[in-house]
C-alpha positions in Angstrom: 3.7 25.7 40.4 0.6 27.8 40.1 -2.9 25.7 39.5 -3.6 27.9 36.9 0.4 26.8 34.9 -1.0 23.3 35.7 -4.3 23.4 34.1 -2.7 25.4 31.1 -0.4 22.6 30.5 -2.7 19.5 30.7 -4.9 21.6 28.1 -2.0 22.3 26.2 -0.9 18.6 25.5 -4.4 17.5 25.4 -4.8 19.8 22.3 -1.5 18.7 21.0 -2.5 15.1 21.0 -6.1 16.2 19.8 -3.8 17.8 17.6 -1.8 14.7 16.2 -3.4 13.0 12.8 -4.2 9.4 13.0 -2.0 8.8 10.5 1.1 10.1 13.0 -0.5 8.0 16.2 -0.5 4.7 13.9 3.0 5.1 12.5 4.1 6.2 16.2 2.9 2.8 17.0 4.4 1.1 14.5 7.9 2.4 15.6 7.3 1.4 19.1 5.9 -2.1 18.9 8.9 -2.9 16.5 11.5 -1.1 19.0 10.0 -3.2 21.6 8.2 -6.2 21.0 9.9 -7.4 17.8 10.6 -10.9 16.6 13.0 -9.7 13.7 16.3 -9.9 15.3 15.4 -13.5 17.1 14.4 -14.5 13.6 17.4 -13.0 12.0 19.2 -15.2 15.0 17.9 -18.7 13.8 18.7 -17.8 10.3 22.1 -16.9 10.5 23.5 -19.2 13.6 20.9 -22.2 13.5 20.8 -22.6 9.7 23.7 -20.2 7.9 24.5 -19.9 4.8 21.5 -20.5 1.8 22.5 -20.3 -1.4 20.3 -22.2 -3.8 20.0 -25.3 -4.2 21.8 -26.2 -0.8 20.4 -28.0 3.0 20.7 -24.7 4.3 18.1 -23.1 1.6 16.1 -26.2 2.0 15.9 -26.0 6.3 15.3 -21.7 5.8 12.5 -22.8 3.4 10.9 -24.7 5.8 11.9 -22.7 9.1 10.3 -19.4 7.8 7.1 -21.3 6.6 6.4 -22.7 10.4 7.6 -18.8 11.6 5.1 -17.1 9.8 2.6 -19.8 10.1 2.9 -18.8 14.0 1.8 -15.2 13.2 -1.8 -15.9 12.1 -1.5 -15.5 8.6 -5.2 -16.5 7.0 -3.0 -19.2 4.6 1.1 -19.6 4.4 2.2 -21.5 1.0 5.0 -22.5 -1.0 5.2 -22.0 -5.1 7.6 -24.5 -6.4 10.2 -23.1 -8.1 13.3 -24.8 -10.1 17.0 -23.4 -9.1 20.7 -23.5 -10.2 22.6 -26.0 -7.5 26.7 -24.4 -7.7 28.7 -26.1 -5.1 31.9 -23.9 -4.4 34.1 -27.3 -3.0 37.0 -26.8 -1.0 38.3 -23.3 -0.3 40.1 -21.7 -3.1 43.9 -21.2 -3.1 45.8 -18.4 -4.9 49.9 -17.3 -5.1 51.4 -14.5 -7.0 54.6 -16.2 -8.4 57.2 -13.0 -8.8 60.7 -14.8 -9.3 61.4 -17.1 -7.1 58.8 -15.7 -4.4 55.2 -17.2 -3.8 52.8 -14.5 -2.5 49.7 -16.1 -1.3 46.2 -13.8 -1.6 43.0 -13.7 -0.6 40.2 -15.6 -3.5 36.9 -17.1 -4.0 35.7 -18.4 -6.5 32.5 -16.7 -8.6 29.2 -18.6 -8.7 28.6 -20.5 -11.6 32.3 -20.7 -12.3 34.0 -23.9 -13.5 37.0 -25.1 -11.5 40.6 -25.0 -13.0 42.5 -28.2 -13.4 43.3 -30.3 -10.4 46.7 -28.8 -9.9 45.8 -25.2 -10.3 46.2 -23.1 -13.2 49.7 -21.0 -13.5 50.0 -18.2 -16.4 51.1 -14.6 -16.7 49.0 -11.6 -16.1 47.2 -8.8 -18.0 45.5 -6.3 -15.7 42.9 -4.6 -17.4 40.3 -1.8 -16.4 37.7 -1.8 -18.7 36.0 -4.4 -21.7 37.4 -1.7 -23.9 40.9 -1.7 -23.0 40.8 -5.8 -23.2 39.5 -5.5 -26.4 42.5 -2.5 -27.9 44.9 -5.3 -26.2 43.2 -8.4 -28.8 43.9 -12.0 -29.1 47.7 -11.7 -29.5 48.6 -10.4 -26.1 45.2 -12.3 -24.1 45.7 -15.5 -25.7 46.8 -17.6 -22.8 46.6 -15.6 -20.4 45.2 -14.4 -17.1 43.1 -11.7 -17.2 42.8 -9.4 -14.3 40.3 -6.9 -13.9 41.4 -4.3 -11.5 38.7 -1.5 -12.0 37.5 -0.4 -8.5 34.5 1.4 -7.2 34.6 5.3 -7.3 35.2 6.5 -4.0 33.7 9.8 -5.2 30.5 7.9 -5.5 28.3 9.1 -2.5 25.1 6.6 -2.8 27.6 3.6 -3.1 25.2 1.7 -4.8 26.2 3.7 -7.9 29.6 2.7 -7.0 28.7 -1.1 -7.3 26.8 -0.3 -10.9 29.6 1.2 -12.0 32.1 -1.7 -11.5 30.1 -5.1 -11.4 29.8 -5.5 -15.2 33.5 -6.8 -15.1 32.5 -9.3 -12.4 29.6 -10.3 -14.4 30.7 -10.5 -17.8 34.5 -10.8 -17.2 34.9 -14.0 -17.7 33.0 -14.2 -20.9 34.8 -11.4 -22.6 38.1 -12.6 -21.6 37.7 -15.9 -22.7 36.2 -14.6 -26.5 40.3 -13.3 -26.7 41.7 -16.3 -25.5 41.9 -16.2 -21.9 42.5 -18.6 -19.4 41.1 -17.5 -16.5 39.7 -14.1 -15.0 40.5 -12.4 -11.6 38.5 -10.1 -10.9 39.0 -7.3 -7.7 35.9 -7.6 -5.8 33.3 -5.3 -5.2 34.3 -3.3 -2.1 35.2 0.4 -1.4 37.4 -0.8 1.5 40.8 -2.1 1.0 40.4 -5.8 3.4 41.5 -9.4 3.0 38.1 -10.4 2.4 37.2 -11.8 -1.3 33.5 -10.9 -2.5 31.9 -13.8 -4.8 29.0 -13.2 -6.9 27.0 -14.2 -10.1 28.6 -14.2 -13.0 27.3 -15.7 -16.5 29.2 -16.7 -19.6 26.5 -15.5 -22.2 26.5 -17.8 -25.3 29.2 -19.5 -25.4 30.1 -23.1 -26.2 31.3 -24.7 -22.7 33.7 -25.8 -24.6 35.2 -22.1 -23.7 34.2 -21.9 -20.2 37.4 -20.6 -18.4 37.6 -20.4 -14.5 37.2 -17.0 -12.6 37.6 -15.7 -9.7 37.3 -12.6 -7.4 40.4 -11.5 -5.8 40.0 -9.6 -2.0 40.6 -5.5 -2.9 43.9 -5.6 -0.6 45.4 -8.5 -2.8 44.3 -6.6 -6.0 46.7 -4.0 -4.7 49.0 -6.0 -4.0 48.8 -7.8 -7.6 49.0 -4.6 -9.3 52.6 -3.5 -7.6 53.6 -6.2 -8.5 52.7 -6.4 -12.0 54.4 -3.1 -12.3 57.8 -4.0 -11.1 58.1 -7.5 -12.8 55.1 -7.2 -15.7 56.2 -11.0 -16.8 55.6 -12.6 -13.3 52.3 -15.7 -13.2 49.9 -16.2 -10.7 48.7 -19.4 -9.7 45.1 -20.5 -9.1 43.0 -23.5 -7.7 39.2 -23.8 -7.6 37.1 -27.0 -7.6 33.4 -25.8 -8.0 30.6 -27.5 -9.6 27.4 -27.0 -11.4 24.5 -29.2 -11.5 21.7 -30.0 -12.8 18.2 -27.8 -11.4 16.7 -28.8 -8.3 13.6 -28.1 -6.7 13.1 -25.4 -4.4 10.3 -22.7 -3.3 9.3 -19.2 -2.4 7.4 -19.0 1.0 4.2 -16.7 0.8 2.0 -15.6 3.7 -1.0 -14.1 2.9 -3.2 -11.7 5.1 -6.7 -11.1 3.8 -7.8 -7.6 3.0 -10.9 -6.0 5.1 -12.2 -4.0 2.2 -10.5 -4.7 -1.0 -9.0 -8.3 -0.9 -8.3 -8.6 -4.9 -5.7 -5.5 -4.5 -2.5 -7.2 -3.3 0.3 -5.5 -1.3 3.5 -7.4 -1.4 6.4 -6.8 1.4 9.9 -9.3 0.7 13.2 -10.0 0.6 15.0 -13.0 -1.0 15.5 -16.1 1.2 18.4 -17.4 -0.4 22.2 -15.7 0.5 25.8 -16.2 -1.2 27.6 -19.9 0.9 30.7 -17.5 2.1 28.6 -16.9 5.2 25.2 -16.1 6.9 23.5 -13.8 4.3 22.6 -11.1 7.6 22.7 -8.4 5.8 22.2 -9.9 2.2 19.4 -10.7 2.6 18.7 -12.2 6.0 17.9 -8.3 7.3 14.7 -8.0 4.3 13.8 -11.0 4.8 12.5 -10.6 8.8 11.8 -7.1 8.3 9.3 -8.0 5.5 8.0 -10.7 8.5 8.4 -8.0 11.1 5.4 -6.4 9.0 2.9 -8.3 9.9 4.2 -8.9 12.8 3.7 -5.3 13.9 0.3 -5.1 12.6 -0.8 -7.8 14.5 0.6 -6.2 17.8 -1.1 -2.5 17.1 -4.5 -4.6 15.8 -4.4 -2.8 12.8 -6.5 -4.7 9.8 -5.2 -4.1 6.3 -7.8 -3.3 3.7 -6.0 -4.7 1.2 -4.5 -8.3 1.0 -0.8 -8.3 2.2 1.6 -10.6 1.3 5.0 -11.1 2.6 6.8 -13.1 -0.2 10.6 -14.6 0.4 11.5 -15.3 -3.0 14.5 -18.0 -3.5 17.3 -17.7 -6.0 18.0 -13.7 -6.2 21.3 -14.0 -6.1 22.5 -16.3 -8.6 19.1 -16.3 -11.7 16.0 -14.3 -9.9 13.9 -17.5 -10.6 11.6 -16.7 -7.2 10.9 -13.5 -8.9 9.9 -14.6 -12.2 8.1 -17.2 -10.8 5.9 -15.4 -8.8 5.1 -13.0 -11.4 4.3 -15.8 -13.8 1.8 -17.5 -11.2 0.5 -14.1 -10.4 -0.2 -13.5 -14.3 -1.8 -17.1 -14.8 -4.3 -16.6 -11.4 -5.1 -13.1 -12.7 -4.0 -11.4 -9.4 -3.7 -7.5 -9.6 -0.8 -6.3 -7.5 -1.0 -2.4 -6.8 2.1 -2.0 -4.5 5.7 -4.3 -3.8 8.3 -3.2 -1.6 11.7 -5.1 -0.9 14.4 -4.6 1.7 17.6 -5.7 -0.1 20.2 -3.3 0.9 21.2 -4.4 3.9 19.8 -4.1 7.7 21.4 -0.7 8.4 19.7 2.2 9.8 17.0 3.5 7.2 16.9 6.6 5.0 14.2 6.6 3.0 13.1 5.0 -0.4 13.8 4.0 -3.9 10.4 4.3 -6.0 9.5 2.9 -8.9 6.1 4.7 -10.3 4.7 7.4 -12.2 5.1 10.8 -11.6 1.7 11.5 -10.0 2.4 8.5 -7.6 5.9 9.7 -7.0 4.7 12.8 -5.6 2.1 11.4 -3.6 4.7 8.9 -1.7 6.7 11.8 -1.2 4.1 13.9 0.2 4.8 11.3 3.0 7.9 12.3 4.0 6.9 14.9 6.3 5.3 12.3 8.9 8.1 10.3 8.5 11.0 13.1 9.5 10.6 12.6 13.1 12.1 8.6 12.5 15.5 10.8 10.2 13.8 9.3 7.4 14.3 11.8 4.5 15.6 10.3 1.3 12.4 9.5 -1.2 13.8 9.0 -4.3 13.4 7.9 -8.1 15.0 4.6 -8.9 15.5 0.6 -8.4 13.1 -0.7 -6.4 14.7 -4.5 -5.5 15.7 -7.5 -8.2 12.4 -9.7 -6.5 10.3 -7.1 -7.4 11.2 -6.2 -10.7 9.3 -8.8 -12.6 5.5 -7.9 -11.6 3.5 -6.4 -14.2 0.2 -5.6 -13.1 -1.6 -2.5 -14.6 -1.8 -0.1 -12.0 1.4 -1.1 -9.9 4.3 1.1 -7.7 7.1 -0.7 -6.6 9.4 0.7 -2.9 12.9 -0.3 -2.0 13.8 0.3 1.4 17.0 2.4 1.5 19.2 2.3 4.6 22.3 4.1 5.1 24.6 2.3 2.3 28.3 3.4 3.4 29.5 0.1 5.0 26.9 -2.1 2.9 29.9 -3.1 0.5 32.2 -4.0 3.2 30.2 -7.2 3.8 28.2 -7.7 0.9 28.5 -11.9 -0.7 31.9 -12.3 1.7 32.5 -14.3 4.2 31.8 -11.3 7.2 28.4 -11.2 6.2 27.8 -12.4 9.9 25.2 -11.8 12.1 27.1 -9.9 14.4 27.6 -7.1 11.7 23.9 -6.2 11.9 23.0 -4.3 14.6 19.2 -4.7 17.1 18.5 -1.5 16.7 19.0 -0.3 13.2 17.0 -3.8 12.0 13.9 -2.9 14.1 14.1 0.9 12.4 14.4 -0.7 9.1 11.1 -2.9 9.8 9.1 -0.4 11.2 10.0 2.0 8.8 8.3 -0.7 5.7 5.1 -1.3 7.7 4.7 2.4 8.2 5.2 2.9 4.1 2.9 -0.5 3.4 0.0 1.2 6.3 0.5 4.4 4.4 -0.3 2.9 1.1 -3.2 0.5 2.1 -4.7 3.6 3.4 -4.7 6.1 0.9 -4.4 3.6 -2.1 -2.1 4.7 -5.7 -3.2 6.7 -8.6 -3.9 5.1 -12.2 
């Protein structure tokens, strides 16, 4: 090669790298130090095979409580805290049994039962079935033909949905409020076909609430696994008379104590303004909670993790918050929204990863117009990491209650397709969340948290 080519080509990519913004060097780091020196998936390791499941109220909440307070007390924080916080304690008992009873077959299917249910009798409850898709077509049907029944709620998510989030909107209401509705007609129990595009023998709990009502009309309910709903509705069409069977023996308790784990870096320049990164802490007891929400909760460590490795020094205060109880009351939320209002505290950005640790897509923002297209004017140094989806919309549940002035509010959105297969069942493993895609996710919230601390929001 000619020394002349030579010379022209070290110019050439000393220029280009001139060239390059700080803003593009920084996030380049970012990406690198979490593909390479990341703690998120060793984290995400201890949470999900040392201390497994969390729901509420449970040992394993209590042990992830104090296992992410040392972790993060490791990472140099300037102060790690708790903020007590009073949760529901549900304790599912032994695992649920289910038959369809068609003649003088027995059928047994996949069931769980839904958090905060009651249990049926000792022996199971046995009565025939009314398969319904919608509150309206239970209430056309009335007392006469619910009154004693089981109802079964067989309305699944549209395929046709492409963001399957809108998928889940469009179907959970029936897990959520199934129950309640059914019992207002006389029901005596609710199965309900879980919240899953894919047909599998896996049943997907969840909250569920009864509203008002007496307990005196609490009925037990359950959610059925999507290939057993299938199942249960062929059924019911050949022999519409035929009973299914049920047995549950869950529990509800009285509060207990439990807490949100805050670490808190100091801002350089502006230490009042508060950024918050988080996930919730707590998971569903059918499994580990990987991807719901084990994967926010060490990506929202892997933060500050990351800025410590590139030696980058927030102006702002950061805070990586893991609130407890999302999944069955938000009480870490609205907790931490009602300390931040009694200390005064002005929060001017929050972002949550609650969508599972799959590779990432972009963001869900929560702001006003003027912010929204500052965020997205973003996007362009972010299209080199296939980040491209910047969005109106939820931000995360954890998130949701802060009310200071001047606030926006991020969701991380990764790549939603398979989120449903595993989302509060009992394949919610570890195993189902892959290195790679995690350490994407991560980076990809540090470089959206460094974006903001640099160039602030609008009022």
């Amino acid at each position: 090669m000619k020394k002349t080519t030579v010379l022209a080509l070290v110019l050439f990519n000393g220029f280009a790298l001139f060239a390059q913004t700080k803003e593009e060097q920084t996030i380049k780091e970012i990406y690198k130090s979490s593909l390479t020196n990341s703690k998120c998936y060793a984290w995400l390791d201890d949470l999900s095979n040392k201390i497994g499941s969390r729901l509420s109220g449970s040992v394993g909440a209590e042990k992830a409580v104090v296992y992410t307070k040392a972790e993060m007390e490791k990472l140099g924080f300037d102060r790690v805290f708790l903020q007590e916080v009073m949760v529901p304690k549900w304790v599912r008992g032994e695992k649920e049994t289910a038959y369809i009873l068609d003649k003088k077959n027995k059928v047994s299917v996949p069931i769980c039962a839904l958090g905060g249910s009651i249990a049926t009798a000792k022996n199971g409850l046995t009565a025939e079935v009314v398969e319904v898709k919608s509150f309206e077509e239970l209430t056309a049907l009335g007392k006469d033909k619910i009154k004693g029944k089981i109802v079964f709620y067989n309305r699944p998510m549209e395929n046709e949905q492409i963001e399957s989030f809108h998928a889940y909107s469009g179907a959970v209401d029936q897990r959520y409020a199934g129950a309640q509705k059914a019992a207002e007609l006389g029901a005596v129990g609710t199965i309900v076909r879980s919240m899953n595009l894919r047909l599998d023998d896996f049943p997907h709990t969840g909250a569920q609430s009864y509203g008002d009502l007496p307990k005196s009309q609490y009925i037990p309910t359950a959610a059925i696994s999507t290939n057993g709903a299938e199942l249960l509705r062929k059924s019911l069409k050949n022999n519409p008379k035929l009973t299914f069977y049920f047995k549950q023996s869950c529990q509800q308790f009285d509060d207990v104590l439990s807490y949100n784990v805050v670490g808190e870096l100091k801002g350089s320049e502006n230490p009042e303004n508060i950024m918050v990164v988080g996930g919730h802490l707590d998971s569903w007891d059918l499994a580990d909670g990987s991807h719901d929400d084990g994967a926010g909760v060490v990506q929202s460590m892997e933060v500050v993790n990351i800025f410590k490795n590139i030696g980058y020094k927030p102006k702002n205060s950061i805070r990586v918050v893991l609130f407890m109880n999302e999944e069955n009351g938000l009480r870490g939320g609205n907790k931490y929204e009602e300390l931040a209002q009694a200390n005064k505290e002005n929060h001017i950005f929050a972002l949550e990863s609650d969508s599972g640790g799959f590779s990432p897509r972009g963001f869900s923002l929560e702001c006003n117009e003027a912010n929204f297209q500052k965020i997205s004017s973003f996007s362009k140094l972010f299209e080199p990491y296939l980040i491209h989806s910047f969005v109106e919309g939820h931000s995360g549940s954890d998130i949701g209650p802060l009310t200071s002035k001047n606030i926006v509010k991020a969701g991380l959105k990764p790549d939603s397709q398979r989120y449903f297969d595993y989302h509060h069942a009992a394949n919610d493993k570890f195993d189902a969340v892959d290195k790679r895609e995690l350490e994407l996710g991560a980076a990809t919230m540090a470089s959206l948290m460094y974006l903001i601390d640099q160039n602030g929001i609008l009022k």
